[in-house]
N, CA, C and O atoms as a MOPAC input file, in Angstrom:
PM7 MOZYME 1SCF
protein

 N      0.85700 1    -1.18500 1     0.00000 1
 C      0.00000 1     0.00000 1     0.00000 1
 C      0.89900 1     1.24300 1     0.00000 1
 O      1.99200 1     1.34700 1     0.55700 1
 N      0.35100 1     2.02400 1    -0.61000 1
 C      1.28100 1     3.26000 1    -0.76600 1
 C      1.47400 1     4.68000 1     0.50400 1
 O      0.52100 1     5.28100 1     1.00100 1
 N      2.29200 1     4.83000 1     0.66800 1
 C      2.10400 1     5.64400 1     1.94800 1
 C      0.97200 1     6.39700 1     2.21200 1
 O      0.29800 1     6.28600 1     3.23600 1
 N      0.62600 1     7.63000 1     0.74300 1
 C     -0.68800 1     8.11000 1     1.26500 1
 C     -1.77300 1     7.43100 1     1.82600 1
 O     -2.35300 1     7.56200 1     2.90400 1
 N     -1.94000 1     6.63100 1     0.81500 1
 C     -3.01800 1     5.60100 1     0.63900 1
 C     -3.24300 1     5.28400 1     2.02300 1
 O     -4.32700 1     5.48400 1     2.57100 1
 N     -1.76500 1     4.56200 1     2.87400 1
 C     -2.05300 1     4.18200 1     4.46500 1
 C     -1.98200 1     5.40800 1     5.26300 1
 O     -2.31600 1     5.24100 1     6.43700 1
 N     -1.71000 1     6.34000 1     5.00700 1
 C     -1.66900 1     7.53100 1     6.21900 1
 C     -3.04100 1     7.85300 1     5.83500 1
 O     -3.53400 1     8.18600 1     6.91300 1
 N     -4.21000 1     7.98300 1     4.70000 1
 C     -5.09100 1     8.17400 1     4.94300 1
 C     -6.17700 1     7.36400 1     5.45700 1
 O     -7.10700 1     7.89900 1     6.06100 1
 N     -6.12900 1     6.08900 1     5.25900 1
 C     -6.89800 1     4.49900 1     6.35200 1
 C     -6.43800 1     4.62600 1     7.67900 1
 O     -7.10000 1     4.18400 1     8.61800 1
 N     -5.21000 1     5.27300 1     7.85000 1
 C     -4.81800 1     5.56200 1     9.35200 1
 C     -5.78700 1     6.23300 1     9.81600 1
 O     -6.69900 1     5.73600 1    10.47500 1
 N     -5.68200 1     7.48500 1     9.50500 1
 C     -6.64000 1     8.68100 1     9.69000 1
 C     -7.84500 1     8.61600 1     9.91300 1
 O     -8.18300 1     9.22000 1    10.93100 1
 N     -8.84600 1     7.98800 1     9.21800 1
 C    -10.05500 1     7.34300 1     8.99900 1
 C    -10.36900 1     6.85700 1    10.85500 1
 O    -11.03900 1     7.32200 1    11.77800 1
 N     -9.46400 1     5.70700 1    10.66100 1
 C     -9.28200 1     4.72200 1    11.42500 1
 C     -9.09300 1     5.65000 1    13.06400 1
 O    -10.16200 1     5.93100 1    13.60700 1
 N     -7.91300 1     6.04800 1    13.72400 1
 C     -7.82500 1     7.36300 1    14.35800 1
 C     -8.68900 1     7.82700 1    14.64200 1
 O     -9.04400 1     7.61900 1    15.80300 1
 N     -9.68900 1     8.87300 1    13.63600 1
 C    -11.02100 1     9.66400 1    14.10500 1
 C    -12.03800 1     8.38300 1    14.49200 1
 O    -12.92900 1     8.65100 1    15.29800 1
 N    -11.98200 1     7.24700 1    14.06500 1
 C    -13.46400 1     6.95200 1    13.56900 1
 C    -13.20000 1     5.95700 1    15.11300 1
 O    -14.26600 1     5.69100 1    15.66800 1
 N    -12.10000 1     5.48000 1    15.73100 1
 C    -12.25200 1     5.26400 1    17.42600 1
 C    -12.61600 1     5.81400 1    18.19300 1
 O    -13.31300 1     5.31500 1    19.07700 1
 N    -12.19600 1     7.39200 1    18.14000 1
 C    -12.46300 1     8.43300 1    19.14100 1
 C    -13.53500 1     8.51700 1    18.94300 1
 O    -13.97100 1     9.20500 1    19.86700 1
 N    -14.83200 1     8.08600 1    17.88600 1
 C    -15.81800 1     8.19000 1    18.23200 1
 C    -16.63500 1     7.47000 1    18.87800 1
 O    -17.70800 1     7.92500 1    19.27500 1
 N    -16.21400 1     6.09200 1    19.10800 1
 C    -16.39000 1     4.87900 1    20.23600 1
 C    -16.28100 1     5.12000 1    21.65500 1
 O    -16.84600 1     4.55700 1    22.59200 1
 N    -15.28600 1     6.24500 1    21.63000 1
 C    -15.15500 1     6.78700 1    23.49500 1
 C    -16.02300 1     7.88100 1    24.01800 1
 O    -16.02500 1     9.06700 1    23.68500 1
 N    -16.76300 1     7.26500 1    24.89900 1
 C    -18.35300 1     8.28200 1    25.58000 1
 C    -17.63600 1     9.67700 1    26.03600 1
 O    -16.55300 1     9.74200 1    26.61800 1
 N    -18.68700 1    11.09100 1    25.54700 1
 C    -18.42100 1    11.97400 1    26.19600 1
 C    -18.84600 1    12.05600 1    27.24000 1
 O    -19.98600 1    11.75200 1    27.58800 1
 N    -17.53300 1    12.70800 1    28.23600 1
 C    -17.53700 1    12.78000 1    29.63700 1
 C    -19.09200 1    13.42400 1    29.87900 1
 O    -19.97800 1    12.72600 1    30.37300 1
 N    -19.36400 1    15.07400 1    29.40700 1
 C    -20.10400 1    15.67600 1    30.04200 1
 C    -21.22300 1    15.92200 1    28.96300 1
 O    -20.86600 1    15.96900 1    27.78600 1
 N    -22.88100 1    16.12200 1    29.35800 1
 C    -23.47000 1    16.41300 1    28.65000 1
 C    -24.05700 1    14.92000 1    27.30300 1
 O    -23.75700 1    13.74200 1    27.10900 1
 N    -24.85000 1    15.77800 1    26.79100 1
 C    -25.46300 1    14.73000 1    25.53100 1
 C    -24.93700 1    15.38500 1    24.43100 1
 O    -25.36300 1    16.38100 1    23.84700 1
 N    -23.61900 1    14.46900 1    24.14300 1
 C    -22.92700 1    15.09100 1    22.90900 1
 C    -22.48400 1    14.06200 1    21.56900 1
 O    -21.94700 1    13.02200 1    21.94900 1
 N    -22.57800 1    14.15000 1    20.60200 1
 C    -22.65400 1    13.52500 1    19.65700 1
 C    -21.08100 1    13.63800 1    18.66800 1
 O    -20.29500 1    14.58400 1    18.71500 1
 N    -20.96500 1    12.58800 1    17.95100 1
 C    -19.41800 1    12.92500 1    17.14500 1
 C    -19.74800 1    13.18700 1    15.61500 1
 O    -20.82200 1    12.71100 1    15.24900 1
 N    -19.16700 1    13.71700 1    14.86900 1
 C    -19.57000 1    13.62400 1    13.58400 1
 C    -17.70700 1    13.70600 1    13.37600 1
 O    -16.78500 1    14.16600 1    14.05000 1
 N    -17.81000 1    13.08000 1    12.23800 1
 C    -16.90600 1    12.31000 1    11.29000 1
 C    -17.07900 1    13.29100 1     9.93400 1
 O    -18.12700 1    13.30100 1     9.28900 1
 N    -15.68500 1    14.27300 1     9.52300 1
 C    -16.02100 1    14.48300 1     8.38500 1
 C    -14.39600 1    14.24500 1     7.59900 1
 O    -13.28700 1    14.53400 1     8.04700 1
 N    -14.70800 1    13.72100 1     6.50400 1
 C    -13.64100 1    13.32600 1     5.82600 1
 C    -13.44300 1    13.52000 1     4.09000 1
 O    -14.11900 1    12.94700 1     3.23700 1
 N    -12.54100 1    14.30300 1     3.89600 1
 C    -12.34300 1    14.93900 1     2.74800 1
 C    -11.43000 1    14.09100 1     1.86000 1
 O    -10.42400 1    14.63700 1     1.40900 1
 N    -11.62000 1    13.11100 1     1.63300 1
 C    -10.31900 1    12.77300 1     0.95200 1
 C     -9.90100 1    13.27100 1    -0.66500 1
 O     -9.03900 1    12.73400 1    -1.36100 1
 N    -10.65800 1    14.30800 1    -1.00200 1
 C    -10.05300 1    15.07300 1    -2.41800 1
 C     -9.24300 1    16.16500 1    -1.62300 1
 O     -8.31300 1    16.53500 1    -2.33900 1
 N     -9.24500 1    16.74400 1    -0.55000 1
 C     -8.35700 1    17.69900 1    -0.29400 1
 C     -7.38000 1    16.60000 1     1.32900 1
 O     -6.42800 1    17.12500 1     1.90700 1
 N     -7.66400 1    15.80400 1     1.55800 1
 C     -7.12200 1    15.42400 1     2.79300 1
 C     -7.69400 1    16.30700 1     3.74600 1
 O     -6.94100 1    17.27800 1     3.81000 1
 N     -8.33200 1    16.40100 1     4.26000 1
 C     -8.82000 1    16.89200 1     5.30600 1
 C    -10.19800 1    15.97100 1     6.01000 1
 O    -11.33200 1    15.57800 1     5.73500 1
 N     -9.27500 1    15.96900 1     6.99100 1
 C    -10.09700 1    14.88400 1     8.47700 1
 C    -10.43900 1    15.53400 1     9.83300 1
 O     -9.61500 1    16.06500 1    10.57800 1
 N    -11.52800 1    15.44100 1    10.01500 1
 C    -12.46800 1    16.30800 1    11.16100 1
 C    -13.07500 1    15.23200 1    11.77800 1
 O    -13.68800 1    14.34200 1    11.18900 1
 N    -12.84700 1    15.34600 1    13.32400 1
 C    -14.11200 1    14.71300 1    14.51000 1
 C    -14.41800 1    15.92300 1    14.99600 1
 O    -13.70600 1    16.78900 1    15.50400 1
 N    -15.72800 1    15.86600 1    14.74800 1
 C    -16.97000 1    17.58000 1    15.02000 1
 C    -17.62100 1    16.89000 1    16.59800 1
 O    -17.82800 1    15.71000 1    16.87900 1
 N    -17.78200 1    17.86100 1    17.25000 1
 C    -18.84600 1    17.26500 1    18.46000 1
 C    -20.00600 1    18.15900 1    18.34700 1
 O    -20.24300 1    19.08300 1    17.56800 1
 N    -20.44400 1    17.82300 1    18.99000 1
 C    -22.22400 1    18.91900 1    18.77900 1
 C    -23.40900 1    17.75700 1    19.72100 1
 O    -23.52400 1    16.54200 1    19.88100 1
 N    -24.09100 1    18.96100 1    20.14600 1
 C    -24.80800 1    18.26500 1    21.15300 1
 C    -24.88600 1    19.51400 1    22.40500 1
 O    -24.51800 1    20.68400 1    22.29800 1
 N    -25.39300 1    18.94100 1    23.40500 1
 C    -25.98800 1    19.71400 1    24.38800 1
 C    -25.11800 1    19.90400 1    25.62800 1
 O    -25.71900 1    18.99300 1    26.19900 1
 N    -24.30400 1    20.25900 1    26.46500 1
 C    -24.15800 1    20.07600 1    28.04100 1
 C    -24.41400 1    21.11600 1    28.52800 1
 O    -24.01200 1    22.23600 1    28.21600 1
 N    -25.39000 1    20.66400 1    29.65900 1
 C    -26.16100 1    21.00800 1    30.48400 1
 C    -27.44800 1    21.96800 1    29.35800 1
 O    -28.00000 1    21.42700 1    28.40000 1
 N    -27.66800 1    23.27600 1    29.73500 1
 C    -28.32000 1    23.89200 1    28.75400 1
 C    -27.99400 1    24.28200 1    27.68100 1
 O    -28.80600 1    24.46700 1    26.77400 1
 N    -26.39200 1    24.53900 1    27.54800 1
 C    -25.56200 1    25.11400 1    26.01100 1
 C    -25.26100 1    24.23900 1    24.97600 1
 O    -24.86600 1    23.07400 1    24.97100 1
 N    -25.48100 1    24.89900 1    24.25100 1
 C    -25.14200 1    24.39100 1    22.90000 1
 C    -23.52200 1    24.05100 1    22.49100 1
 O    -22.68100 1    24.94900 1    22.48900 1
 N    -23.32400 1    23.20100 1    22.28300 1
 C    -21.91900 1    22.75000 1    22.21600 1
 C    -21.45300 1    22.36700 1    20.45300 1
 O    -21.59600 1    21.16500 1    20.23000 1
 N    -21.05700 1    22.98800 1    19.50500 1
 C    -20.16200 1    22.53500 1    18.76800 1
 C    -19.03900 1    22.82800 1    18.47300 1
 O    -18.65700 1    23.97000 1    18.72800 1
 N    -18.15200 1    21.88900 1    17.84200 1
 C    -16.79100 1    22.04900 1    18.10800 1
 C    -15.76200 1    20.83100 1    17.40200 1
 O    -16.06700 1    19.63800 1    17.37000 1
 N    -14.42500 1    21.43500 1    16.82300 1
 C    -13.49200 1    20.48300 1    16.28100 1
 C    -12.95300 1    19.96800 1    17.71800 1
 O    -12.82200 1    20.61400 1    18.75700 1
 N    -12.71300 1    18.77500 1    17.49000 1
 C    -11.92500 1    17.78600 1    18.58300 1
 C    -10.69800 1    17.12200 1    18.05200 1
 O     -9.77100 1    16.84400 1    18.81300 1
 N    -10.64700 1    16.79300 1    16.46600 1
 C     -9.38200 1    16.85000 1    16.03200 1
 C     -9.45400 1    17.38700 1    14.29100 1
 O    -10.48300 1    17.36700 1    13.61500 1
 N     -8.37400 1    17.75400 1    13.91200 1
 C     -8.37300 1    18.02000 1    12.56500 1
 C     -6.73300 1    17.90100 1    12.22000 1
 O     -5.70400 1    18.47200 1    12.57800 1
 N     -7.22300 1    16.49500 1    11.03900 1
 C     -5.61800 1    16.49400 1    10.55600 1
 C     -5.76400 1    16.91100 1     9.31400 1
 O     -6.92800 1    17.18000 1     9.01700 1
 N     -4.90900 1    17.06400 1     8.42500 1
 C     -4.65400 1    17.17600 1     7.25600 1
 C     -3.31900 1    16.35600 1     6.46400 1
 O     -2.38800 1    15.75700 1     7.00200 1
 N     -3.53200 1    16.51800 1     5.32500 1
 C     -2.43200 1    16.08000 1     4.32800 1
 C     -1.81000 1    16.82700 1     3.60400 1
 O     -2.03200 1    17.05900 1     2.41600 1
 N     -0.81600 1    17.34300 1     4.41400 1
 C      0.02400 1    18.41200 1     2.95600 1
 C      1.62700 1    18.17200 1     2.93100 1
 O      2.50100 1    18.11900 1     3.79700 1
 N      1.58800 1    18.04100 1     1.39300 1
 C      2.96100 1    17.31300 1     0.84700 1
 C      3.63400 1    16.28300 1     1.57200 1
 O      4.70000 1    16.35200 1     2.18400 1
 N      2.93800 1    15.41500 1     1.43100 1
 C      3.22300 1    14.07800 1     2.17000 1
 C      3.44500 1    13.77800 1     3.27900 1
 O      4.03300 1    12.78400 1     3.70500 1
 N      2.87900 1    14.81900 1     3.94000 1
 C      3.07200 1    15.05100 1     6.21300 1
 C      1.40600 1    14.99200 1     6.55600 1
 O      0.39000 1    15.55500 1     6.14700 1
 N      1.71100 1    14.10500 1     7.41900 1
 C      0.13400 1    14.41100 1     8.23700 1
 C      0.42200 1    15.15800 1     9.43200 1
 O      0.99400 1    14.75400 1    10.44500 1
 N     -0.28600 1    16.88000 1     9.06100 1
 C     -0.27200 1    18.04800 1     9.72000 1
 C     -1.58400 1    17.76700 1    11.04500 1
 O     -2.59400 1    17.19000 1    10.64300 1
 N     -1.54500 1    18.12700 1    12.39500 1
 C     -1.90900 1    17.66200 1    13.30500 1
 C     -2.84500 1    19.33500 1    13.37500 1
 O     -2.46100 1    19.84800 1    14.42600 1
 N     -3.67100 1    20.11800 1    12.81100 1
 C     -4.35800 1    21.19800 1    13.36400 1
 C     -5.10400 1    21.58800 1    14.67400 1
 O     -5.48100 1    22.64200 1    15.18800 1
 N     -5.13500 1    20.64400 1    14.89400 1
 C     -6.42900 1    20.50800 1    16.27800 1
 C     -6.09700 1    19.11800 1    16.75800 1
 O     -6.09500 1    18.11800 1    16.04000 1
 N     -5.79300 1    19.16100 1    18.15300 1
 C     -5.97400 1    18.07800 1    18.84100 1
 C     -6.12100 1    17.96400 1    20.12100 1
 O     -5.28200 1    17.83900 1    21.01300 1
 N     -7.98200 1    18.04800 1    20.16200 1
 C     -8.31900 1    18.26600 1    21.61300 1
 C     -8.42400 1    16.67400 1    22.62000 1
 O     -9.19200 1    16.48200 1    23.56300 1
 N     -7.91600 1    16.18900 1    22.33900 1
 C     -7.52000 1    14.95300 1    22.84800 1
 C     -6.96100 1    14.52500 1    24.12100 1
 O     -6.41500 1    15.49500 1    24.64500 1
 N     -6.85200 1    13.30000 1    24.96200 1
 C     -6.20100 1    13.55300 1    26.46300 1
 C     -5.07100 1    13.02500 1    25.91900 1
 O     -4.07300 1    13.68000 1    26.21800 1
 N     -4.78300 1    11.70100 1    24.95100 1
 C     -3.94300 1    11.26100 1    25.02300 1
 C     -3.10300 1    11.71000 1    23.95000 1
 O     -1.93500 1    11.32100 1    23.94300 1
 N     -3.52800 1    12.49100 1    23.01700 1
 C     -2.55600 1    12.70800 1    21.69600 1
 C     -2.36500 1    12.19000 1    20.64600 1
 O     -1.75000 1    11.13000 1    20.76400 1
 N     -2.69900 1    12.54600 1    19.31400 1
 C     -3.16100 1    12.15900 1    18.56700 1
 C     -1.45800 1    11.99700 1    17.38600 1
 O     -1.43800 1    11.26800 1    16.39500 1
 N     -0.51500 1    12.65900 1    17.74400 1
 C      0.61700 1    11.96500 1    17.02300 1
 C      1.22700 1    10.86800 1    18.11100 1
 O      2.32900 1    10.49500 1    17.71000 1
 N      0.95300 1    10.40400 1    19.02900 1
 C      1.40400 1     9.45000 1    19.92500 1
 C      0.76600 1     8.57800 1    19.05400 1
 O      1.55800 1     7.67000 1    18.80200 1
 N     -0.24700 1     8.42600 1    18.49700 1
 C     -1.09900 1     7.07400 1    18.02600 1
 C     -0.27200 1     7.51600 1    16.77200 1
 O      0.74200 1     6.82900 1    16.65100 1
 N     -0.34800 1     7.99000 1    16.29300 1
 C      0.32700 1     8.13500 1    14.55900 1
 C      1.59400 1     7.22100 1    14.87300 1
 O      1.62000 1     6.09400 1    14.37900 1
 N      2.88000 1     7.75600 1    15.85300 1
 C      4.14500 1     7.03300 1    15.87100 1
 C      3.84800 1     5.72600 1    16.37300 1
 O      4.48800 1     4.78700 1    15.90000 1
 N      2.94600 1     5.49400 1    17.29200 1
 C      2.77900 1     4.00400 1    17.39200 1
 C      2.12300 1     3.29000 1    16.20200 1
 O      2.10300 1     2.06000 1    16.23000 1
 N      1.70600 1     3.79400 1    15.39500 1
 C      1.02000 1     3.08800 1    14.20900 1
 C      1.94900 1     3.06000 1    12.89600 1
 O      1.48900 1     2.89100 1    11.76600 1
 N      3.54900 1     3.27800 1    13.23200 1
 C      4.40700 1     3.19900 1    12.37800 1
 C      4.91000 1     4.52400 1    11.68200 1
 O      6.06900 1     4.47500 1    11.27100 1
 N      4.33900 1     5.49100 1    11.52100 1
 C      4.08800 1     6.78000 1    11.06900 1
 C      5.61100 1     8.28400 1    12.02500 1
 O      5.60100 1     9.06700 1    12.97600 1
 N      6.56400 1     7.86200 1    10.97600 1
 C      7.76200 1     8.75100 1    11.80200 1
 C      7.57500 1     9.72200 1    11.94000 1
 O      6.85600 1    10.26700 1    11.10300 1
 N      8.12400 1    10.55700 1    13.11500 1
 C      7.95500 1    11.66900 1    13.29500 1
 C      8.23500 1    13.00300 1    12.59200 1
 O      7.66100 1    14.07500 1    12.78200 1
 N      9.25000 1    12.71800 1    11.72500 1
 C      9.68500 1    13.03200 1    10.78800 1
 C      8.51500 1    13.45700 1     9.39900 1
 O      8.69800 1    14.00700 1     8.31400 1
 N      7.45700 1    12.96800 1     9.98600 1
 C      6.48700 1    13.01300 1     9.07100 1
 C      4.80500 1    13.53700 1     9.28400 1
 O      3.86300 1    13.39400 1     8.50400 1
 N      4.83700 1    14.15700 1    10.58100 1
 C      4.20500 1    14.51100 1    11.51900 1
 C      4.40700 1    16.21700 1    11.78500 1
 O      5.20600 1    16.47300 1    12.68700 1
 N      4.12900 1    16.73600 1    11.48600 1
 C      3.82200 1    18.49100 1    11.61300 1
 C      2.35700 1    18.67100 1    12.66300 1
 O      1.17900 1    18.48400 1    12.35900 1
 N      2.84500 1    19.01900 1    13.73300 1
 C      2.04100 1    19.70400 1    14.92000 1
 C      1.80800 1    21.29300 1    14.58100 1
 O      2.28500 1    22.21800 1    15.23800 1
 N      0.75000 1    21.45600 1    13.10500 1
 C      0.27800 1    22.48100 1    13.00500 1
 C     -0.21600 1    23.52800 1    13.98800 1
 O      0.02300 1    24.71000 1    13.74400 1
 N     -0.81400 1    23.22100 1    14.96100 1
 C     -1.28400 1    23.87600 1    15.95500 1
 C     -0.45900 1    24.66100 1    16.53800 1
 O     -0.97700 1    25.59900 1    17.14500 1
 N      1.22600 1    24.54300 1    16.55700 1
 C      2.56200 1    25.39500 1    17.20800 1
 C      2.53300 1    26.17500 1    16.13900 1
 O      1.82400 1    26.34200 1    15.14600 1
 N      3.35700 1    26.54500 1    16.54300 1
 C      3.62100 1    28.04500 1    15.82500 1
 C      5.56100 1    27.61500 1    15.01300 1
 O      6.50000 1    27.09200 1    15.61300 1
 N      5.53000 1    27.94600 1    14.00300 1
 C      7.01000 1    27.05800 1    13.37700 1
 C      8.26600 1    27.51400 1    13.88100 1
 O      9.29400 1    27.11600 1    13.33200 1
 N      8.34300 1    28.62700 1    15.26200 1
 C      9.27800 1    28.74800 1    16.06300 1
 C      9.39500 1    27.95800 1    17.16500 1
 O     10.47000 1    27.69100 1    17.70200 1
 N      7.98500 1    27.45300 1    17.63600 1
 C      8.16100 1    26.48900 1    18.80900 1
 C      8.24900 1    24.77100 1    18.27300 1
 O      8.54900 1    23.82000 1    18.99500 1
 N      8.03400 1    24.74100 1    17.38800 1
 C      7.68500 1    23.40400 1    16.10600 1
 C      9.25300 1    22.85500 1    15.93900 1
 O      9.38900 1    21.64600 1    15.74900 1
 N     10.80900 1    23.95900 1    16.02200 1
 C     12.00600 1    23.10400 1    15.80300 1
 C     11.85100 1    22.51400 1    17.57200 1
 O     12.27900 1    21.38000 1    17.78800 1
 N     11.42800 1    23.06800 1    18.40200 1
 C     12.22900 1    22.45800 1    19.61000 1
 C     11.69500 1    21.09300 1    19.76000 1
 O     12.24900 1    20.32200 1    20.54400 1
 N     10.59200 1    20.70100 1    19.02600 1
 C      9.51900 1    19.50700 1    19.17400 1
 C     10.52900 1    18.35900 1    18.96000 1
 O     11.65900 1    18.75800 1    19.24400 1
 N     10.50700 1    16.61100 1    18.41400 1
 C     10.95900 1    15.59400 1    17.94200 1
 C     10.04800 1    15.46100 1    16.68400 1
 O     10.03000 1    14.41700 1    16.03200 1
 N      9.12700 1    16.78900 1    16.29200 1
 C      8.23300 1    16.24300 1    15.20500 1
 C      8.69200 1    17.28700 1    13.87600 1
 O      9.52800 1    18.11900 1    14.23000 1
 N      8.33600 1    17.36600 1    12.60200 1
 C      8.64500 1    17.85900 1    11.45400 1
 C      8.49900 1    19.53000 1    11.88100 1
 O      8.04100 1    19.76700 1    12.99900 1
 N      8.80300 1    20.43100 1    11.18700 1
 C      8.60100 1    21.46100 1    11.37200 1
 C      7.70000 1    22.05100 1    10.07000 1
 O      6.97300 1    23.03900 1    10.18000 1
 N      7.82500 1    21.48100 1     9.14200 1
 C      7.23200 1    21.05400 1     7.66100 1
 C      6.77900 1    20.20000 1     7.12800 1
 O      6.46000 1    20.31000 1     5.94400 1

């Protein structure tokens, strides 16, 4: 299988667990959105806690030039921790969410 090809079944795969794990608070729901003409992967929440209205990205990766860019990752455990355990070097991993001055001090791509 070709790298994209598996970094994007990764991805899939990734969001589409986190939607198996119950939200803590409130009646909240996951939505799954997945772009694969532009690479772009979204777990949306939406739903109710307590009286407010709750929607919201919980993760958003992307695909640009052959790095899976990490935009959002409201996660406890971390969502390039599962990437490097799933074979996926770090080297290949951009923690979009930093800013590309704090991004060299990381072990992850800066690009």
């Amino acid at each position: 299988m070709a790298k994209l090809d598996y970094y994007r079944q990764l991805i899939r795969e990734i969001i589409t667990n986190h939607t198996k794990i119950p939200y803590t608070y409130g009646d909240i729901a996951f939505e799954t959105v997945f772009d694969a003409e532009r690479d772009r992967y979204l777990l949306m929440i939406l739903g109710r806690e307590n009286k407010r209205y709750e929607h919201g990205c919980l993760i958003h990766l992307d695909i640009i030039n052959d790095k899976i860019w990490i935009q959002r990752d409201g996660t406890e455990r971390g969502v390039a921790e599962e990437l490097v355990e799933a074979g996926v070097p770090k080297s290949e991993i951009v923690l979009g969410f930093k800013s590309p001055e704090l991004r060299k001090d990381t072990e992850f791509a800066v690009f």
